[in-house]
Legacy VTK file of the C-alpha trace (Angstrom):
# vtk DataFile Version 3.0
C-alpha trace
ASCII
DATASET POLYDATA
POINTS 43 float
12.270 -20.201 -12.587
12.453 -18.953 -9.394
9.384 -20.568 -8.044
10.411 -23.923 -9.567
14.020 -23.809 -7.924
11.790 -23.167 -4.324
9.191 -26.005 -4.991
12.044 -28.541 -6.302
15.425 -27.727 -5.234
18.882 -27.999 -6.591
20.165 -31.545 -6.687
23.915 -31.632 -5.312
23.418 -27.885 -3.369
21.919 -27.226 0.011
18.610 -25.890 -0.987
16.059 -28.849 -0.364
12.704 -29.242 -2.397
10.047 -27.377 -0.954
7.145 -28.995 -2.810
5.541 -30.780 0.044
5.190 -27.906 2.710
4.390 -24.885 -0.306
1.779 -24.227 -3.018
2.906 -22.727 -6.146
1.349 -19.352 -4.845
3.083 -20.003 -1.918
6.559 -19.896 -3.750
5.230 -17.288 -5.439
5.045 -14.770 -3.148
8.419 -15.848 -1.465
9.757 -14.490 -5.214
7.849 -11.877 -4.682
9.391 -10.972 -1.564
12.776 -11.681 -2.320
12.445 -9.925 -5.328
11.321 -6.380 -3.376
14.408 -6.670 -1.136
13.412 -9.221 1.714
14.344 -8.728 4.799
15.990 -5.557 4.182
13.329 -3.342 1.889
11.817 -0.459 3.687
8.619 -0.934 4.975
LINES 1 44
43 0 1 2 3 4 5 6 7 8 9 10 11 12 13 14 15 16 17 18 19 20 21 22 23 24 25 26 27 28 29 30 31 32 33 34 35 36 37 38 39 40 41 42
């Protein structure tokens, strides 16, 4: 879901689509990172 919402956007909100700049595994790991706390987990 996440991934998608990266690669696509939300129509009528601020985050833009993604798609043409990231591969899925791209987006992917974004998730990832976000997921673990990004920018503020402990390295």
């Amino acid at each position: 879901m996440l991934e998608q919402v990266i690669l696509d956007g939300r129509p009528g909100t601020p985050m833009p689509p993604w798609r043409r700049f990231l591969s899925p595994a791209d987006a992917r790991w974004i998730v990832e990172k976000l997921q673990e706390g990004f920018p503020n987990a402990a390295n």
